[in-house]
N, C-alpha and C positions, 0 to 999 in steps of 0.2 A: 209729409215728413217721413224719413224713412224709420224704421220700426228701432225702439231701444235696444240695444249691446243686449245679449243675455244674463242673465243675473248669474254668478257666483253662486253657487252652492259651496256651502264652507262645511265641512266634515266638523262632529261634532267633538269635543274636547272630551277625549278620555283620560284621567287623568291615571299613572301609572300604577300599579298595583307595589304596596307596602313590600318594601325588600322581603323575600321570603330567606329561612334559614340554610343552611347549606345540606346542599340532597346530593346525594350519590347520583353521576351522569347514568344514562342509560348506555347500555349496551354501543360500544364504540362499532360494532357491524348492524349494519342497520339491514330490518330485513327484505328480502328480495320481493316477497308479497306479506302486504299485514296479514295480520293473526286474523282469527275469525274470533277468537273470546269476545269483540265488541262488534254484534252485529245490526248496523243503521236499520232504523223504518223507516226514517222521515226526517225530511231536512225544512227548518225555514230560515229564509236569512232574509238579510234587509241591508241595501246597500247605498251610499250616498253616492250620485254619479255625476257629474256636469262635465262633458267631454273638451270643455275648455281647460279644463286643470289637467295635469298631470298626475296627480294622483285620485286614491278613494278610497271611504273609508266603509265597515262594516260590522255587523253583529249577525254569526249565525248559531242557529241551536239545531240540536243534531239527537234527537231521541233514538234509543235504541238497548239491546238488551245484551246484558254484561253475563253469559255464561259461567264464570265462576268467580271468585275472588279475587281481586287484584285491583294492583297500587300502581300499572303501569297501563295506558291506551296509549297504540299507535296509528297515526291518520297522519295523511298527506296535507302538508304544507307546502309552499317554494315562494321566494320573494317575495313575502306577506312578514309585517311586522304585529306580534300578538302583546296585544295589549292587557287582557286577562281572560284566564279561562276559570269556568266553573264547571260542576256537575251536582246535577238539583234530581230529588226523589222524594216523593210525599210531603215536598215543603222543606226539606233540609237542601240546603248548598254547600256545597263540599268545594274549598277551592286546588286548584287545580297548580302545579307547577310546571313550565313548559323547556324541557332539553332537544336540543336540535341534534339530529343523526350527524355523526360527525361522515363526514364525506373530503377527500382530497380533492385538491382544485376549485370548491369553491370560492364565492367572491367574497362570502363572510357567512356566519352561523345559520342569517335567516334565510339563505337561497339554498339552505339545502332541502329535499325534498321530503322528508319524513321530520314529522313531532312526534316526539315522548310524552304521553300528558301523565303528571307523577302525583298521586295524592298519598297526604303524609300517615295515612293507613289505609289498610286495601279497603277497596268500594265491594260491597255485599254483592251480588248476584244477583242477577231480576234488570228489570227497566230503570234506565237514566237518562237525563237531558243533557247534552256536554252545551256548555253558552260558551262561543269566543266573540269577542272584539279584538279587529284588529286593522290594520291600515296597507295599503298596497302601493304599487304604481302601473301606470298602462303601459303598456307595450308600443314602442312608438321604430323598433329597427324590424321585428316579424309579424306578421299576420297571426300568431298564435297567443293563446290568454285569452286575457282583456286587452283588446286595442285599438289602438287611434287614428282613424285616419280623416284627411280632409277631402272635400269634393273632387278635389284636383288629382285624388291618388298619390298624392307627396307625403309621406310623415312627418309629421312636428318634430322638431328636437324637443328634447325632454324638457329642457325648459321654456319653449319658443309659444305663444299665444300673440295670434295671428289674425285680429279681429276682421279682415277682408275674407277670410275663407270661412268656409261652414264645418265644424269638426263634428264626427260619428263619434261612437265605441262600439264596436262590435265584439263577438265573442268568437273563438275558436278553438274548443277544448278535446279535439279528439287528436291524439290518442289519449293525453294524459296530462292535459294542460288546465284542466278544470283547477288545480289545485295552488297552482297561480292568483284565481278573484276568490273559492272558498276553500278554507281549511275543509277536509270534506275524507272519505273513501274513494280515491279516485281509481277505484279498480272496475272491471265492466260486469263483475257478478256482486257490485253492491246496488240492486237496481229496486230504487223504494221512489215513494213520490215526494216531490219539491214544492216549495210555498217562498214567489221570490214578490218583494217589497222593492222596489227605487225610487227613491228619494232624485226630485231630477228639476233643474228649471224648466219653471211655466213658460206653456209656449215652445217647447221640445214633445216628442212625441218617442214614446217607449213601447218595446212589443216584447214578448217572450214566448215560450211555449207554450202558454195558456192563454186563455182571454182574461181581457182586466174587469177586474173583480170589482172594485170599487178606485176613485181618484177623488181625493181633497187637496186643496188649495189654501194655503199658507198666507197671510194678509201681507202688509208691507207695499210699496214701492215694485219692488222686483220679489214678487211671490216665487215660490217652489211648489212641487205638488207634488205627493204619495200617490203611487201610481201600486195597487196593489192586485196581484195576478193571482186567476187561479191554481188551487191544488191540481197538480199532475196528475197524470197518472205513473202508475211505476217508471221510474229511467234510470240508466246510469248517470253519472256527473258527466262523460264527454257527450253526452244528449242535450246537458242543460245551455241553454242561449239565452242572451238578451241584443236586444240594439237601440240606443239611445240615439236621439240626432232630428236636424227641422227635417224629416221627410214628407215627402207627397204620399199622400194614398190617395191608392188608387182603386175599386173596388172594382174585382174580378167575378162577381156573382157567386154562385155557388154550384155544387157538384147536382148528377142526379139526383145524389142521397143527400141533397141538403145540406155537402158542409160551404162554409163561409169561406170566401178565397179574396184575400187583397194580396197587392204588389207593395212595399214601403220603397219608394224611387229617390234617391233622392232630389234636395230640394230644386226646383225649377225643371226635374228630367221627367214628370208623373205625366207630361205630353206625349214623351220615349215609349212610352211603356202599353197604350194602348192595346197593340195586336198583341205580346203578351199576355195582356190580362184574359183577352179573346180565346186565348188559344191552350191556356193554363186548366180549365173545368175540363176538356176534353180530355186530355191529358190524365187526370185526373179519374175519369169515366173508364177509359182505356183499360186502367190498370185493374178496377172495384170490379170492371166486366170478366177481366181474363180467371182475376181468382175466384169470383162469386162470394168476396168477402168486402165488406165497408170499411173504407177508409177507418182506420181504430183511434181516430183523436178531434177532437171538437171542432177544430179550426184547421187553417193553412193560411199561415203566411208566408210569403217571398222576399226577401231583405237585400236591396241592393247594395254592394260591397264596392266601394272605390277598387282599380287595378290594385291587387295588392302583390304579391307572389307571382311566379312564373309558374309554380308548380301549382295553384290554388285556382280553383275552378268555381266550389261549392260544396257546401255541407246541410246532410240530409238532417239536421237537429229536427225532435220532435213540434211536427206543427208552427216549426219558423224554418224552413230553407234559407240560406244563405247563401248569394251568390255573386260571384264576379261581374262585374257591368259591360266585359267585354260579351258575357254570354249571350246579352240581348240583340248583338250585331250578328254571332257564329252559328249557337247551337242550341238557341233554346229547347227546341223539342226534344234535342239527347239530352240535354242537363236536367231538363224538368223529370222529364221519364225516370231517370236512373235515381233521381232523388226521394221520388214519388216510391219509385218500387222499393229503396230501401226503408218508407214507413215502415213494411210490414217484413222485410230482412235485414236486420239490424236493428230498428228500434221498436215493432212489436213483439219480436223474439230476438234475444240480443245475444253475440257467444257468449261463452263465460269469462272467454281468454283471448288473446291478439293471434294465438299460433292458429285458429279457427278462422280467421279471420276471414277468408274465401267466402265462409255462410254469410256474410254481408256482401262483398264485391263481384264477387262471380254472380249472384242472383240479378245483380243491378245490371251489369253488364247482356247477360242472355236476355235476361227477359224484358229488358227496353227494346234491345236489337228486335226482337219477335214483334214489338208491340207498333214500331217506327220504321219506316223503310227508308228515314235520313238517318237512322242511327246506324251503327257498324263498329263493329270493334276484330281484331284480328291476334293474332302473337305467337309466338313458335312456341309450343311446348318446351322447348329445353329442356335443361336437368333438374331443373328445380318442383321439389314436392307441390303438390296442392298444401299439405298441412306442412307444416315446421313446427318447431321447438323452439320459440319466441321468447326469448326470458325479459326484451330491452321492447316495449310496445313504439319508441319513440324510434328506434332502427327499423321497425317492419313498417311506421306507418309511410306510406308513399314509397315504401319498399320491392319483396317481390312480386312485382304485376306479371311478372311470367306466368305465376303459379295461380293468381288473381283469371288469366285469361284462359288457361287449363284448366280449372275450373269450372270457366263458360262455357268450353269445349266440350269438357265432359256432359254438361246439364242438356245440351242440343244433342250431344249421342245419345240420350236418356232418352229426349222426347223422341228422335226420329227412332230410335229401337221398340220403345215400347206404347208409341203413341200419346199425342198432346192432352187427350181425356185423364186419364190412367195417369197420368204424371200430376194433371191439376186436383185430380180428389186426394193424390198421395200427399201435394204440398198443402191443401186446405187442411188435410187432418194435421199434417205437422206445426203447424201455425195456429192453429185453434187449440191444440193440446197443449203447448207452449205458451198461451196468449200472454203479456208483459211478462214474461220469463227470460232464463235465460238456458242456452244452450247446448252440446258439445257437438262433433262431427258424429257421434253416434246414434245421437237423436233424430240426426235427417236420417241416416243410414236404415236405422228400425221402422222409419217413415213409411219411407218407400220399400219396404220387405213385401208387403203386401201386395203392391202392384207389381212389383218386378222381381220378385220371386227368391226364393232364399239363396237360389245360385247365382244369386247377382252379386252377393256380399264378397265374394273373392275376387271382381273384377273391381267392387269399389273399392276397398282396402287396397287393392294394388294400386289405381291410380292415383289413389291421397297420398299412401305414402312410399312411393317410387320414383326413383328418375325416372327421365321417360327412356323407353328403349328403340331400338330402329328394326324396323318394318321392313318387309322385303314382298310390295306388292305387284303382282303381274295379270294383264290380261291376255288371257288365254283363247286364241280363236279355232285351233286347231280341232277338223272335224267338227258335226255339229251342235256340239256345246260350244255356248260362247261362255264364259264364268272367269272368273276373280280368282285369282290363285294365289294365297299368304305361305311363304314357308318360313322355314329356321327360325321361327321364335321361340323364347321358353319363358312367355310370361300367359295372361289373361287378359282379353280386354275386348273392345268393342270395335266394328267398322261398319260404315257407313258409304256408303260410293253411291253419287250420282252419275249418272251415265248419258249416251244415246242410243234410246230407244227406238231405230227404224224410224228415225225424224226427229222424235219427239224426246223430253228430258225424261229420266224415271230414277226412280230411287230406290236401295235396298240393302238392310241393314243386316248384322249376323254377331253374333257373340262370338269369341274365339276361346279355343279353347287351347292346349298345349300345343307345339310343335310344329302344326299346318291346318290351314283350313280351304274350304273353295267354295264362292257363293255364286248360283248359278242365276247369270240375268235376264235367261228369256229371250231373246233375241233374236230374228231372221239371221240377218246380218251382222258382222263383226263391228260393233261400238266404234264411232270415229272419233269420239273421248271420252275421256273416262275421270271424275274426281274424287277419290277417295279422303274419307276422312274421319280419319282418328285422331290420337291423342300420342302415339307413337311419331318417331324421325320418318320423315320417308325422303325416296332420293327420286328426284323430278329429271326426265330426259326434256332436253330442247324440243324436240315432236311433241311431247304429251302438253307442256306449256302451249303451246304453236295450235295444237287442237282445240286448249283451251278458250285462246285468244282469237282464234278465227271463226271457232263452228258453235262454241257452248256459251259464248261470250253472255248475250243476251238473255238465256235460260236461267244465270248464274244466281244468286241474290248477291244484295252487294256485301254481305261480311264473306263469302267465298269469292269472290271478286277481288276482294283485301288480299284474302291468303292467298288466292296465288299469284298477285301483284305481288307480296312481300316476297315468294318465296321466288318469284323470277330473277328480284331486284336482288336478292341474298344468295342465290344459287350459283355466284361465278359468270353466271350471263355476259356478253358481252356486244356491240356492234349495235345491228340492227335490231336482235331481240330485247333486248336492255332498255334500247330506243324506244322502242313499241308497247312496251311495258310502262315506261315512263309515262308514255302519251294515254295510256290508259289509266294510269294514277291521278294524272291529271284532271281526266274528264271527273273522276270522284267527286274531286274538291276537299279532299281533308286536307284539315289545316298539319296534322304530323306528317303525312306524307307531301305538304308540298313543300316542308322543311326540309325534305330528306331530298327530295329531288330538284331542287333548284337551288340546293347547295354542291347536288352534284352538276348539275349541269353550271355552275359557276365557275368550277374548277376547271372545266371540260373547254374552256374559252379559249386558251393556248392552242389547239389541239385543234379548232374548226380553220382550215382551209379558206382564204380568202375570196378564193372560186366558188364557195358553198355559203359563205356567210349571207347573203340577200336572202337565200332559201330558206337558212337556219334560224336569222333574222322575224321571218314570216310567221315561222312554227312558234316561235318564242311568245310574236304579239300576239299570235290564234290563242293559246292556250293559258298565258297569263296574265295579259295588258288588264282585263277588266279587273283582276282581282288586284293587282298593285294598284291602279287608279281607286279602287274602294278603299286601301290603302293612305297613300298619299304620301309626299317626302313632309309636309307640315304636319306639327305633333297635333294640332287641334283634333279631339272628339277621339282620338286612338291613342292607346299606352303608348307609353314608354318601351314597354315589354315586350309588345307585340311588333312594334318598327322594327326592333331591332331583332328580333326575331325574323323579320322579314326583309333583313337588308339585302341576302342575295336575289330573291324575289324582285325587288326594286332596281337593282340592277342590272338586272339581264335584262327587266323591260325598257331602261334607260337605254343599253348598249345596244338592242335593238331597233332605236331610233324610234319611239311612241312619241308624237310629239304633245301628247296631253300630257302627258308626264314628265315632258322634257320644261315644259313653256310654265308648269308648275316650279317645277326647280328655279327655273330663271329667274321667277320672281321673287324669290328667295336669297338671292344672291346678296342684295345690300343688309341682309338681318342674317349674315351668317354666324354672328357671333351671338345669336338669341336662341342659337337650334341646337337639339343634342348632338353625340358625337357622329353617329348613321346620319344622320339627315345632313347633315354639315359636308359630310363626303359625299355623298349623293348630290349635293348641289354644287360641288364642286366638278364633279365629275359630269353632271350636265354642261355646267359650262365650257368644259376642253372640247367635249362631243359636240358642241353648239359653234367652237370656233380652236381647231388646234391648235391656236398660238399660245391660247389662253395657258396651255403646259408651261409651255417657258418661262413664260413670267411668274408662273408659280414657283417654278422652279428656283427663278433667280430670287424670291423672296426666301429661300432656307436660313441663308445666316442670319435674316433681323426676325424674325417668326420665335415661338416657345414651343416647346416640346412639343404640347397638345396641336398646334397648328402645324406641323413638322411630318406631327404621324397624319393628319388628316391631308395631308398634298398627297403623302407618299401612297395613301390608298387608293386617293383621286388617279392618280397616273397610271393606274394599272390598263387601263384598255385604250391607253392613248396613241393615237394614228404617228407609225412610224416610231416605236417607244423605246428601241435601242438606238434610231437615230437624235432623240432627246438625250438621253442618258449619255451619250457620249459627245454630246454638246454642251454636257454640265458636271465633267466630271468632280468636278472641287466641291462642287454644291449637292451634288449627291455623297460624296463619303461622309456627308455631317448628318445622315440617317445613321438609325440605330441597323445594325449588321442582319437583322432581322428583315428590317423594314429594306435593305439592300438586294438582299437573297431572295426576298420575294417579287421585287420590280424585276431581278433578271429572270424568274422563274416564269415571266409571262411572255419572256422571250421564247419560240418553240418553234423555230425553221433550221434545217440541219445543212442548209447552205449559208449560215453565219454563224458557223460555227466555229471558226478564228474571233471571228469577232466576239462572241458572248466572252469568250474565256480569254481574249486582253482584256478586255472592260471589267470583268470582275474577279480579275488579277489589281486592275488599278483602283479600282475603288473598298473592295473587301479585300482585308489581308487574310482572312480567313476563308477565302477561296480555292476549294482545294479538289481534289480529284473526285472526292463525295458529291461535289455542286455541279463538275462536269457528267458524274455519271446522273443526276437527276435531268439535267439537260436533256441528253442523250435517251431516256428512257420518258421525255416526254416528246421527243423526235419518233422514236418508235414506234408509240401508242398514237401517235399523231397519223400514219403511215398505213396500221394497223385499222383503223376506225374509219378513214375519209373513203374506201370503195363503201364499206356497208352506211355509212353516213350518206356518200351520195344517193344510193339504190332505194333508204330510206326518206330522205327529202326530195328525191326527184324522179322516182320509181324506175332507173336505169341497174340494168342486171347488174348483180355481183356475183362474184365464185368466191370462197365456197358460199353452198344457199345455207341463208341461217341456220335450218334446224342443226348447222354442222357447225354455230358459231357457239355451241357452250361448252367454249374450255377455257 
């Protein structure tokens, strides 16, 4: 028999608190950060949860010590309904009256984000317990809060119970969304310990930060069960996590130093997760080895997340990681790492403030990359500070990663300037002086005074809080020094240049000081490349790229690899170096970078030569057919997110002619109306490439079709054989595309021999066809014209003038 429906967990009936008499509102400007006169020790709360319901209810109490007199406490609330608050001290209970921040635009009083809690005389000074109860709802449109998802990755509608599917609750409170499940300080320098309690049906399985402390069971039919975790250790509230839901465990063993590691998978996936679990203690060793410090928390657990977010990866919560299910197919070993690392940046020392924010993401970053040679992270310094002035935590979070990866930048000029030793006893003492504390940028800065000397402090205050500025680097062969030559700067700061050393790679670092500098590299012979690397602009010639791509390639590590794949691909490049570049991003395998280039080369499809396409064709299957095939046009075992994320990926291998991927489509065809909207055109578009007639008859279905099946022909027909001879065998049934959807089917038209023809055709069918639509024409005739000599020289290694290194302009 298959196993009983879950039981209902019914929140418990508060009843309302006795009208209180009429109080003066609180201050109608609510403040930007609470007062410090109420300052938290200790939170515990206790929550009723059954991820079937749509809401939950709770009680927390919140000790702490009231610095002087007063009749007003402010603490963060949002979309929480408070059912009564108290404040208790030696046995006396004080009640509490509760005014909401007033705020514009909210949706009503209790979604704003600040409570006034008002007692009818001020509360003495000293130690108090605030008690609230109050009642909530889950999050069922974002991944942020408390919230709900089902196995499938689909959210519930708020009122929708769904007994065929399995439903979670997860939590995700950083930057500031703790205050969402508890009324609480949800700021990151209120960092005290937590005692959480869930109330949860039996037969569901609950984790949190801590280990569970004790679990009793509730009699009845369909029992519940208190599921009660231990005291924390110090956190802030975006630290604190729970996840309810039937999952698998999976036990992952434990570290060298003995902590306990499971996977929560969920339920029927705890077979998925195997290698995983295998691969998560090392990981873990990696980390406790580089710093010479113990993991600083009891446990680790791993919480698998339904696809939730496009932007949402994994969160490093104390002792419960949280993460995306797509990570267990891409990147575990970078997800775990970076998670791992910010145990000890970000939650064993935590900033005080969001504008610091970098002392968490930059360490995760560097020092995974150091630890992983599948990790790799890259990004142009730009204009943007390491530090900011953050006032809005919900604007910075997922914000400037520019300044997230300057950062990075800087910490590796750190260790290659002053050596990996020297930098790891600077960060142990800065993390052991700080242990569960919290932060500022000055703390790391006094850190490292000692290793890297007091004349370091003017290069590090320049790079936190400066744009960054441009470089003017030269290698100088002239006579016999070979040296580095920096001139016309007027700031401070660090360089770094890996070289060739008479065969071999060498490296060597220098401080800068005002105005010019020169580092001499030792050398017989004049350097046949050269990569410098700072935190400043620098401007890259075609040869020096061309050196790097041909003779340093394999010396390179791959986060320099990255940068100057990015900076070729961002450089103006064009032709064959651009090409060759690509084909180098390629072989990476990152999934950002093969968004970026096989979006360009999607574009790039007008523009290949008919004569070149079997070649083109060739390059395409070599280098991306196995990843679209791991892929697939059917949604089964891969998001939503991620297909469509990979639509032009899929397409190029389609257009290509893969026939595993093509004979998947096919089968596809009769459940086309069961597939999202990517996979729907992708299998349409298999089918014209499988038989060109199949266009027309698509075509001739426009006037009986809806909208949604309107736009999906119209996309289907873009790389259809002969596609201006379609189009003008249907004129009537094409003008009933949206003008959009028109503009783009002729824009794949790109031969400058029907060139009468493109502009009647899109005189007759767009009346908005106009001398703007001929000149895009026209300048993809050009570019067309421009690209096919270094196009072919590159696909068929037959000479081209000029030679690349003279193609970046």
């Amino acid at each position: 028999m298959p196993p009983p429906a879950p039981p209902i967990v019914v929140a418990p009936k508060v009843d309302a608190p006795a009208k209180a008499p009429a109080e003066p509102a609180p201050p109608a400007d609510r403040p930007k950060r609470l007062p410090h006169t109420f300052e938290p020790t200790s939170y515990a709360a206790r929550l009723h949860v059954d991820p079937a319901q749509p809401e939950f209810s709770g009680t927390i109490e919140i000790t702490g010590a009231l610095s002087e007199p007063s009749q007003l406490i402010w603490l963060n609330a949002e979309d929480l309904r408070i059912t009564s608050v108290t404040a208790s001290r030696d046995g006396k209970q004080v009640p509490l009256t509760v005014r909401y921040a007033l705020s514009y635009g909210r949706r009503n009083e209790a979604s704003a984000p600040e409570l006034a809690l008002r007692s009818e005389e001020p509360l003495a000074a000293g130690t108090w317990t605030l008690t609230l109860t109050y009642t909530g709802t889950w999050n069922t449109r974002h991944a942020v809060g408390g919230f709900r998802e089902t196995a499938q990755g689909l959210r519930l509608a708020s009122n929708e119970t769904n007994p065929k599917q399995d439903a979670y609750v997860f939590t995700q409170f950083e930057p500031d969304y703790a205050r969402g499940v508890f009324p609480c300080f949800d700021e990151p320098d209120r960092k005290v310990p937590w005692q959480l309690t869930l109330d949860i049906p039996d037969g569901l399985v609950a984790a949190s930060n801590s280990a569970i402390e004790s679990e009793t069971r509730s009699g009845g039919p369909y029992s519940t069960k208190t599921v009660r975790f231990a005291r924390t250790l110090p956190l802030p509230s975006y630290l604190i996590a729970f996840a309810v839901g039937p999952f698998d465990i999976v036990d992952a063993g434990t570290s060298k130093h003995g902590t306990p590691i499971r996977i929560l998978a969920l339920r029927g996936e705890g077979k998925n997760v195997s290698a995983a679990a295998t691969a998560t203690p090392a990981l873990l060793d990696k980390v406790e080895a580089w710093l010479d410090l113990t993991f600083p928390y009891p446990k680790l657990d791993l919480v698998a997340v339904p696809s939730t977010e496009n932007w949402w990866l994994a969160m490093e919560n104390a002792g419960l990681i949280t993460f995306n299910t797509n990570a267990l197919r891409d990147r575990w070993e970078e997800v775990v790492l970076h998670e791992i690392v910010h145990h000890w940046f970000g939650d064993f020392v935590t900033p005080a403030w969001w504008d610091d924010f970098w002392l968490n993401e930059s360490f995760a970053y560097w020092l995974g990359g150091e630890l992983s040679d599948s990790y790799y992270w890259t990004g142009d310094p730009g204009e943007v500070p390491i530090i900011s002035a953050v006032t809005d935590p919900r604007a910075h979070h997922g914000g400037p990663y520019a300044s997230v990866f300057k950062g990075a930048q800087l910490l590796a000029l750190l260790d290659a300037t002053v050596g990996t030793e020297p930098l790891k006893r600077a960060l142990r003492g800065y993390l052991t002086a700080h242990a569960h504390g919290t932060v500022r940028n000055d703390d790391l800065r006094d850190a490292l005074k000692p290793s890297l000397g007091t004349d370091f402090a003017g290069i590090f205050e320049r790079y936190l809080s400066s744009p960054t500025a441009e470089l003017d680097v030269e290698l100088n062969c002239e006579g016999k020094s070979k040296r580095i030559e920096v001139k016309g700067f007027d700031t401070v700061g660090l360089l770094c240049v890996a070289y060739d050393h008479d065969g071999a790679r060498a490296d060597r670092c220098t401080k800068l000081a005002w105005g010019s500098a020169t580092l001499e590299l030792g050398t017989k012979r004049c350097p046949r490349w050269v990569l410098p690397k700072t935190l400043h602009h620098l401007t890259w010639t075609a040869q020096e790229l061309e050196a790097l791509r041909d003779r340093a390639w394999p010396m390179l590590t791959k986060n320099e690899r990255m940068t100057v794949i990015s900076v070729a691909l961002a450089n103006g490049t064009r032709g064959a170096l651009r090409l060759s570049f690509i084909e180098k991003a390629a072989e990476l395998d990152d999934p950002n970078l093969t968004k970026w280039i096989t979006t360009y080369l999607y574009g790039l499809g007008p523009q290949i030569p008919a004569s070149l396409r079997p070649q083109y064709d060739a390059w395409i299957t070599k280098h991306f057919a196995s990843r679209a095939r791991a892929i697939g046009i059917a949604p089964t075992g891969v998001s939503i997110e991620k297909r469509r994320d990979a639509y032009e990926l899929l397409a190029l291998v389609l257009d290509a002619g893969d026939p595993t991927l093509r004979a998947d489509a096919l089968k596809l065809l009769p459940k086309l109306d069961d597939l999202d909207a990517a996979s729907r055109v992708l299998v349409l578009r298999a089918a014209i490439l499988d038989k060109p007639a199949f266009a027309d008859e698509l075509v001739s279905q426009l006037p009986k079709v809806n909208r949604t099946r309107m736009t999906d022909i119209a996309f289907a027909l873009e790389r259809t054989p002969d596609l201006l001879g379609l189009l003008q065998r249907h004129v009537a049934e094409i003008k009933l595309l949206q003008d959009v959807e028109k503009v783009r089917l002729l824009n794949q038209v790109c031969d400058g021999t029907k060139r009468a023809d493109v502009e009647k055709l899109g005189r007759q069918i767009d009346p908005k066809w106009d001398q703007f639509s001929i000149r895009n024409f026209e300048w993809c005739v050009t570019e067309r014209k421009a690209l096919e000599p270094a196009l072919r020289a590159f696909l068929t290694g037959a000479p081209v003038a000029p030679k690349a290194s003279q193609a970046n302009h």
